[in-house]
C-alpha positions in Angstrom: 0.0 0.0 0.0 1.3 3.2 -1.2 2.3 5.8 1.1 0.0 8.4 1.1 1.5 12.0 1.8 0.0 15.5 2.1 1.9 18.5 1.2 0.8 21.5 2.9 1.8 24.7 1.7 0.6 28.9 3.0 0.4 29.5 -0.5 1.6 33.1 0.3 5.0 33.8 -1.8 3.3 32.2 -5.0 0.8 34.6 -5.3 1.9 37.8 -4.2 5.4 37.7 -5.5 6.2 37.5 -8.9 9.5 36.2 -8.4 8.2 33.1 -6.2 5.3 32.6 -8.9 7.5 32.5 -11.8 9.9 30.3 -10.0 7.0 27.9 -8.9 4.1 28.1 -10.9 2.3 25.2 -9.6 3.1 26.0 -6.1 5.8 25.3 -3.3 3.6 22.4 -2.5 3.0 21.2 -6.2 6.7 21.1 -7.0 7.5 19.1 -4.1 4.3 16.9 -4.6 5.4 15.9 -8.3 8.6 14.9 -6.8 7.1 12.7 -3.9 4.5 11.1 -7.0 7.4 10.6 -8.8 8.9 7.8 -6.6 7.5 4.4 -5.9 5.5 3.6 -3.0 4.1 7.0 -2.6 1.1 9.0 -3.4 1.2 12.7 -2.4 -1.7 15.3 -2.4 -1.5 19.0 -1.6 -3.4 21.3 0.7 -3.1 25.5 1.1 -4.1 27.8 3.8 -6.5 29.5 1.9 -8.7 26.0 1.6 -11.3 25.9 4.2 -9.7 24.2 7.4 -6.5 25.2 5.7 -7.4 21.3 3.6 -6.8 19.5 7.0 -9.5 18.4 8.5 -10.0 15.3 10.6 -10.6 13.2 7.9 -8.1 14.5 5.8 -5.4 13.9 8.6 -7.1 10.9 9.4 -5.9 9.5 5.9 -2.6 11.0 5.8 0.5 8.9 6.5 2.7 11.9 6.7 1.9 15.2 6.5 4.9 17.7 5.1 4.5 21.5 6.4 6.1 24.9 4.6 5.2 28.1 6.0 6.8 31.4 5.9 4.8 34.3 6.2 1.8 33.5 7.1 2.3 31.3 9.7 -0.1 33.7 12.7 -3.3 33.0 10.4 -3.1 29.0 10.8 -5.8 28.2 12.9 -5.0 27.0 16.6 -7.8 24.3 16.2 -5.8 22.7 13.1 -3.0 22.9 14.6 -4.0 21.3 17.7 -5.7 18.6 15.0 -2.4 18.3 13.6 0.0 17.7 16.7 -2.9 14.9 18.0 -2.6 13.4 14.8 1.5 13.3 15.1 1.0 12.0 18.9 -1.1 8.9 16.9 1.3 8.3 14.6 1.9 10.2 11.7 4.2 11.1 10.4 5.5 15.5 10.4 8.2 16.9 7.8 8.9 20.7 8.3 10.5 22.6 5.9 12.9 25.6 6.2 10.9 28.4 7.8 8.5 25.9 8.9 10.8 26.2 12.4 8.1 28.9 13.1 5.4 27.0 12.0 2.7 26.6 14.8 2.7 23.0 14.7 6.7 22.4 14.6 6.5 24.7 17.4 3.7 23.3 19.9 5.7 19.7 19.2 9.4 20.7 20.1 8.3 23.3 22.8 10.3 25.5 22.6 11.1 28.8 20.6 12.9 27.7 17.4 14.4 30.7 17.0 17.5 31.4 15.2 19.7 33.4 13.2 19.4 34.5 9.4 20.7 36.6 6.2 19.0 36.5 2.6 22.0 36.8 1.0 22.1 33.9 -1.8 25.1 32.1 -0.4 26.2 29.0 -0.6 25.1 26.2 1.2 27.0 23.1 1.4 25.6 20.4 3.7 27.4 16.9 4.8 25.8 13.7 5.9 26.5 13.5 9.4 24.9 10.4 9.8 25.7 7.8 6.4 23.8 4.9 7.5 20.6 7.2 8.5 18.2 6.5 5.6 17.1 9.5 5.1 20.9 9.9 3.9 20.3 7.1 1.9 21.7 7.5 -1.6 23.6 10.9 -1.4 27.5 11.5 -1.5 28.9 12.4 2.1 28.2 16.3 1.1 26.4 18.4 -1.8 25.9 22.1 -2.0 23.2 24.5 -3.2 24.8 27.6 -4.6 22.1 29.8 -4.0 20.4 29.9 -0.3 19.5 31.4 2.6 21.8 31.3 5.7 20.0 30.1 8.9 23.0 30.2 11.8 23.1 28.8 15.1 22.1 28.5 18.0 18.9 26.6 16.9 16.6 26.8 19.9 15.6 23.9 19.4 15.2 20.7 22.1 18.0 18.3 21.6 17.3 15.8 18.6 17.3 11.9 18.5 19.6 12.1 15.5 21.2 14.9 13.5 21.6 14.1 9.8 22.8 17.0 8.2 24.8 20.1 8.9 25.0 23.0 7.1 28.0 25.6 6.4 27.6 29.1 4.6 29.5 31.1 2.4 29.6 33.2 5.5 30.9 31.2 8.1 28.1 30.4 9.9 26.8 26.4 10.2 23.7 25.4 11.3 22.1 21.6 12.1 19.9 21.5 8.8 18.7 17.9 9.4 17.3 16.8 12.5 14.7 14.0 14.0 12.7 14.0 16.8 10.0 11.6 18.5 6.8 12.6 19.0 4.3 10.1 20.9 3.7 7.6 18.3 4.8 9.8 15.2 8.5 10.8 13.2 9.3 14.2 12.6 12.1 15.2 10.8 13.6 19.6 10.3 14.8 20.0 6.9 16.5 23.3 6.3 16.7 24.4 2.6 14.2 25.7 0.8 13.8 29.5 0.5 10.9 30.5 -1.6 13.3 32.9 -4.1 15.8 29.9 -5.5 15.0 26.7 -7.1 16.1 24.2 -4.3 12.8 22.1 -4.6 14.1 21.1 -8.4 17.6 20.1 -6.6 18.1 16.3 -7.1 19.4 15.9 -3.7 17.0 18.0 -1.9 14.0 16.3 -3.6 15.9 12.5 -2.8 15.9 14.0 1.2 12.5 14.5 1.1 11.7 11.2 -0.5 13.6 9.4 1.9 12.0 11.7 5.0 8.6 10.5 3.8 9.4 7.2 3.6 11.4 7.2 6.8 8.3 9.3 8.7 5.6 7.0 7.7 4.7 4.8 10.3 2.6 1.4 9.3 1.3 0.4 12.6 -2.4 1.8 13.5 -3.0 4.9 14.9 -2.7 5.4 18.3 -6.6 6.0 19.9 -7.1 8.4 23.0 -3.8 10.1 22.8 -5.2 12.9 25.4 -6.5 11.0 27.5 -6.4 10.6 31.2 -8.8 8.1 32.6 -9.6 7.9 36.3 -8.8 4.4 37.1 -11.7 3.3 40.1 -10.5 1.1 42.9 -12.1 -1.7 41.8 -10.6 -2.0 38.6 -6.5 -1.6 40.2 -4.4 -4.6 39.0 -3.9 -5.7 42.7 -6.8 -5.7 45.4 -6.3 -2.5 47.5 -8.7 -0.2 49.7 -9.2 3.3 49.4 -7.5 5.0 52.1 -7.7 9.0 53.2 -10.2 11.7 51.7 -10.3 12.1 47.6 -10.5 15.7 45.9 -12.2 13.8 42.8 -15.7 11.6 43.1 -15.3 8.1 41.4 -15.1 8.4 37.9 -14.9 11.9 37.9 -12.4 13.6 35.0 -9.8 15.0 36.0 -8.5 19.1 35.7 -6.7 20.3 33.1 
């Protein structure tokens, strides 16, 4: 069964800069969609902010494997509802790409808890990033480095918490490096940081980029079932304890009673 992968996009740049709509006229999200169709195993679809629910709604997560996110300017206007929809849906298993400026994106955000911030200059520099990791397969199939001649520079520190595995690094024409390629755990679901990707240069036609994200999807997709009841916290009665016991001392909750939050 194919993997099925939906490409979220703000649909922001595209339209209101000519640059960005020349560069991509089917879209952030459409480029990087034909590249995820045009690999075995996976079928991708694409959703935009402007789409009612932003395109994700519960049914629409419910039926996504993994779910890749790029955000820039816009990313205030995502609703806190679908983004609440979409970390639940991580916690149950599925699987979350985020993708360059998506370090501010809501959701990247409420799942690494913390601020993301970092340091920047839209210079056009290059980028070159090494494999740190060889055997990681996201990694799988690219030369121990490759570089994009035209990028953005994203420096550290990267406040971000400390990640299960770091995949790439990054160095600028500038000096500055920066992790670029990072994984993280999330309840039940994979999430991978991917840096490159501003919205003025052609990086989504890169071969290496596009292989990264192909192997991130594949790598994020998680083929067990879903995790049910990921926010819940049942009061367990007495009666139902593993081992016989007897309540003892005065209780702040009634039996059965949820409780606060």
């Amino acid at each position: 069964m194919s993997i099925r992968a939906t490409v979220w996009n703000e649909n922001v740049h595209e339209t209101h800069n000519k640059i960005v709509g020349d560069l991509y006229p089917e879209g952030i999200h459409g480029t990087i969609a034909a590249a995820l169709n045009a690999s075995d195993g996976i079928e991708a679809t694409t959703a935009t902010l402007q789409e009612p629910e932003h395109g994700l709604t519960q049914d629409r997560l419910d039926n996504t494997d993994v779910l890749l996110w790029w955000g820039h300017a816009a990313h205030g206007e995502v609703s806190d509802a679908v983004v609440e929809r979409v970390v639940e849906a991580v916690w149950s298993g599925m699987g979350f790409i985020a993708l360059h400026s998506s370090h501010f994106a809501k959701p990247f955000k409420r799942l690494m808890g913390s601020a993301c911030n970092l340091t920047w200059r839209e210079a056009g520099e290059r980028e070159r990033l090494w494999v740190t990791s060889r055997n990681h397969p996201i990694a799988a199939g690219l030369p121990d480095h490759f570089e994009l001649e035209n990028e953005e520079m994203y420096g550290e520190p990267f406040g971000v918490p400390e990640p299960l595995e770091t995949v790439f690094v990054s160095w600028f024409q500038g000096g500055e490096v920066f992790r670029s390629g990072l994984t993280y755990k999330r309840g039940a679901g994979h999430v991978f940081y991917f840096r490159p990707g501003h919205e003025t240069y052609p990086t989504y036609f890169d071969d290496n980029v596009r292989r990264v994200i192909v192997n991130a999807t594949r790598w994020a997709h998680n083929p067990a079932a879903r995790v049910t009841g990921v926010t819940d916290a049942p009061n367990v009665p007495v009666q139902k304890a593993l081992e016989p016991i007897e309540a003892r001392g005065p209780s702040l909750h009634a039996e059965g009673e949820e409780g606060f939050r």
